[in-house]
C-alpha positions as a Markdown table, in Angstrom:
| # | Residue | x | y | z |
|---|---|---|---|---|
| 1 | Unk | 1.3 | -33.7 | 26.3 |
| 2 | Unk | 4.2 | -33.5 | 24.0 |
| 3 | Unk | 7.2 | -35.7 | 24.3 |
| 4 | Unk | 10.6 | -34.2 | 23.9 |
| 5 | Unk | 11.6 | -35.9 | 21.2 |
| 6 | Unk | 8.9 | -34.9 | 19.3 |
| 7 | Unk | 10.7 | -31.2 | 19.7 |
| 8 | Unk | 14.4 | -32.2 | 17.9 |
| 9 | Unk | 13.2 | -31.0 | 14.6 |
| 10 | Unk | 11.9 | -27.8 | 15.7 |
| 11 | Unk | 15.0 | -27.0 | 17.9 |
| 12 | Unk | 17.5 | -28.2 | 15.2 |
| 13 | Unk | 15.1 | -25.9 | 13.0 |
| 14 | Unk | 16.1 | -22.9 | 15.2 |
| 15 | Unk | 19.7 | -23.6 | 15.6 |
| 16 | Unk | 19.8 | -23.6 | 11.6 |
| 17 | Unk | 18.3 | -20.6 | 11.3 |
| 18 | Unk | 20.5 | -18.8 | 14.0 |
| 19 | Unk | 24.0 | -20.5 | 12.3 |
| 20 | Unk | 23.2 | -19.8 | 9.1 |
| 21 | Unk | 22.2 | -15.7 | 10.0 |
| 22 | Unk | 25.7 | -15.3 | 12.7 |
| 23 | Unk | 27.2 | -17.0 | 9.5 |
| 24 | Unk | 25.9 | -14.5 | 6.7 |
| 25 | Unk | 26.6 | -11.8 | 8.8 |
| 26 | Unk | 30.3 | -12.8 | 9.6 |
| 27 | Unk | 31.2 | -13.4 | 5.9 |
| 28 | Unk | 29.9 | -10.1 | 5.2 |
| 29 | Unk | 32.1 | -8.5 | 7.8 |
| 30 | Unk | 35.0 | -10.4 | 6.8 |
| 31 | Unk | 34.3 | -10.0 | 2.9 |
| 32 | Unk | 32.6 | -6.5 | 3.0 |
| 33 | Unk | 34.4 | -3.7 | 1.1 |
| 34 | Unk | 35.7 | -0.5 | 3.3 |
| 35 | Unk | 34.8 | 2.4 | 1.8 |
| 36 | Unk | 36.8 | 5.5 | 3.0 |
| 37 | Unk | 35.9 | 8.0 | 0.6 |
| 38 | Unk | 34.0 | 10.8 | 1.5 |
| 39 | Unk | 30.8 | 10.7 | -0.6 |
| 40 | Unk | 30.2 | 7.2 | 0.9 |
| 41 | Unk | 29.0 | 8.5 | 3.6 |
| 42 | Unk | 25.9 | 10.4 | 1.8 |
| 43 | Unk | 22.5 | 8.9 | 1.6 |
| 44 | Unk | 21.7 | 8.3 | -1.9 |
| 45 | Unk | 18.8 | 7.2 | -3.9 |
| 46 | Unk | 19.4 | 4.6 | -6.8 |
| 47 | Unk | 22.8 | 6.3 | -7.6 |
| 48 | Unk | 21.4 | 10.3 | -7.4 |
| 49 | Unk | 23.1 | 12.3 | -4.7 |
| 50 | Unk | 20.0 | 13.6 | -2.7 |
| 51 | Unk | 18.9 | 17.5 | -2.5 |
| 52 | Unk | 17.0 | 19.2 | 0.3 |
| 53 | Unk | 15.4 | 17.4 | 3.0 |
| 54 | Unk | 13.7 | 14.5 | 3.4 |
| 55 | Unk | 10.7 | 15.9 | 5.4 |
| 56 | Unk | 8.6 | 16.7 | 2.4 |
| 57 | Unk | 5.3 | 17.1 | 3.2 |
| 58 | Unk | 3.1 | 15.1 | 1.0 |
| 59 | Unk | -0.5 | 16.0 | -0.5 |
| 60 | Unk | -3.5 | 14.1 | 1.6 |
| 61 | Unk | -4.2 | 12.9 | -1.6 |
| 62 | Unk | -2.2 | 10.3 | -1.6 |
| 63 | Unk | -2.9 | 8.9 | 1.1 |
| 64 | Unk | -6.8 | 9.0 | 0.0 |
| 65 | Unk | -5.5 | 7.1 | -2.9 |
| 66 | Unk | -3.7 | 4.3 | -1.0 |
| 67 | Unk | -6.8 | 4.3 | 1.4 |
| 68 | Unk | -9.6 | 3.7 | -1.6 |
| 69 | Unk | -6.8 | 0.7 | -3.1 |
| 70 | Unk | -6.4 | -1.0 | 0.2 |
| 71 | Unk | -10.7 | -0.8 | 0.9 |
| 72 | Unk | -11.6 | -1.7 | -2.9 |
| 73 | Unk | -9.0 | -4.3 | -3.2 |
| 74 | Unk | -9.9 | -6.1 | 0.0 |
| 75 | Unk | -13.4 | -6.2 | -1.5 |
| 76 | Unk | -12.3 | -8.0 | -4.6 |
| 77 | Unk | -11.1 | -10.3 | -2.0 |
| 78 | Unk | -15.0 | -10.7 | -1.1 |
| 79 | Unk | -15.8 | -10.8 | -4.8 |
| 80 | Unk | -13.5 | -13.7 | -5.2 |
| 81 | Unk | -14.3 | -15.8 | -2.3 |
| 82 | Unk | -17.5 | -15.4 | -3.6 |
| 83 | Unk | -16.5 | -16.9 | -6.9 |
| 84 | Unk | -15.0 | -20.0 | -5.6 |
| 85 | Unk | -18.1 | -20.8 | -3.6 |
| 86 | Unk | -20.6 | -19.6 | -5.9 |
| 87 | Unk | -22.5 | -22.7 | -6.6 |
| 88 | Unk | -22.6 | -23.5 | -2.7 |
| 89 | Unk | -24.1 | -20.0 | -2.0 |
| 90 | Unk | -27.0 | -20.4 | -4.9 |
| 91 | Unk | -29.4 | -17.6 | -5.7 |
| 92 | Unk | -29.1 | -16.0 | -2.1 |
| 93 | Unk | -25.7 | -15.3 | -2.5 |
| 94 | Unk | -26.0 | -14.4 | -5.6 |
| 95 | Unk | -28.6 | -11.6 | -4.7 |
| 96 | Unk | -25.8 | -10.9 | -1.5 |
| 97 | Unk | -22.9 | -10.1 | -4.0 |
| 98 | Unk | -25.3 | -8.1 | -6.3 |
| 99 | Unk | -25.8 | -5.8 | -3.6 |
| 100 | Unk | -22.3 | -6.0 | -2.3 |
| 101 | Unk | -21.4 | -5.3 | -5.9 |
| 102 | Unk | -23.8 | -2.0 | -5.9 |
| 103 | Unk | -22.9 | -0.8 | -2.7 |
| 104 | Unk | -19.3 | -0.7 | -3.5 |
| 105 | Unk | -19.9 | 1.3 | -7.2 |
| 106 | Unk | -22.3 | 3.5 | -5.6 |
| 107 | Unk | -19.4 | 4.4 | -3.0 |
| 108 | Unk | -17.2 | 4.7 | -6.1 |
| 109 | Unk | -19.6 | 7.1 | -7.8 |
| 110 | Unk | -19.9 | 9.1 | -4.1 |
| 111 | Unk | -15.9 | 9.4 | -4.4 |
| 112 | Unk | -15.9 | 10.3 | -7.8 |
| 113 | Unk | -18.2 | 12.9 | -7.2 |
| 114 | Unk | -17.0 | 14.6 | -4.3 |
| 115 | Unk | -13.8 | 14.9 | -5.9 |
| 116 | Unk | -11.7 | 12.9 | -3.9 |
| 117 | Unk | -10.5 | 11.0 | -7.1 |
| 118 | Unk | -9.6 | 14.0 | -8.9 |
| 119 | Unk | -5.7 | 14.6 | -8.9 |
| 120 | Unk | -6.0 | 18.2 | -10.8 |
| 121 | Unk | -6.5 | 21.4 | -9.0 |
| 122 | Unk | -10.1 | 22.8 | -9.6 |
| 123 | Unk | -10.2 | 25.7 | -11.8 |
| 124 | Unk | -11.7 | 28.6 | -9.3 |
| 125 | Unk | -14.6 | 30.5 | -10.8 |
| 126 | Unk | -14.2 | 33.9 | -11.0 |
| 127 | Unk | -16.6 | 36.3 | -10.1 |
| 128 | Unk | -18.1 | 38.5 | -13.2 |
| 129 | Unk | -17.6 | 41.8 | -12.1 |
| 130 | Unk | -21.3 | 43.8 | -12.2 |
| 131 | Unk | -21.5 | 46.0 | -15.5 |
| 132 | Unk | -21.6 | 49.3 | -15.3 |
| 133 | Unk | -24.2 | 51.6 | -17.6 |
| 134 | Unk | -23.0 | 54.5 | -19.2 |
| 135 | Unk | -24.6 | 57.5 | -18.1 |
């Protein structure tokens, strides 16, 4: 069991953190500039006065993008790891990160080929028309 005065640093620790926030805030409330103007009140975005709404829908596409970033990066996490350790691991994990290393490209190629990478509409084929003989 832990003995209380083994906890002082931790509680003064807290009682920092809460002083130093109450007295961030308070100087900002006390400092802070009062803006009465009108156009204060509008949301802007890096100084542009915003148009329309802000419930745009968004293409999936973007969020395939983010997706494919967040899975390929976390594998070059793997990759990595790998590379730290790689003389611990010897020629079995060496043959492991060769397949790893395959089974991710050969997911890339998959995307690629489906299309899910493409960010340009597909040009629709149009249908030739039958030709007529003259009679």
């Amino acid at each position: 069991m832990t003995e209380p005065l083994a906890l002082w640093p931790l509680v003064l620790y807290f009682a920092a953190v809460i002083v130093l926030v109450a007295a961030t805030l308070g100087i900002s409330y006390v400092l802070g500039m009062r803006h009465t103007a009108r156009a204060a009140e509008q949301p802007f975005e890096s100084g542009i006065v915003s148009v329309g709404s802000a419930r745009v829908r968004f293409s999936a596409k973007f969020y395939l993008i983010a997706m494919f970033f967040v899975i390929f990066d976390l594998e070059a996490v793997y990759v990595f790891a790998w590379a730290i350790a790689f003389r611990d691991v010897g020629w079995p994990g060496y043959i492991e990160i060769l397949i790893f290393i395959g089974i991710l490209v050969a997911a890339l190629v998959y995307l690629w080929r489906i299309g899910a990478l493409d960010w340009a509409a597909r040009p629709q084929r149009r249908m030739r028309r039958p030709e007529r003989k003259a009679a």
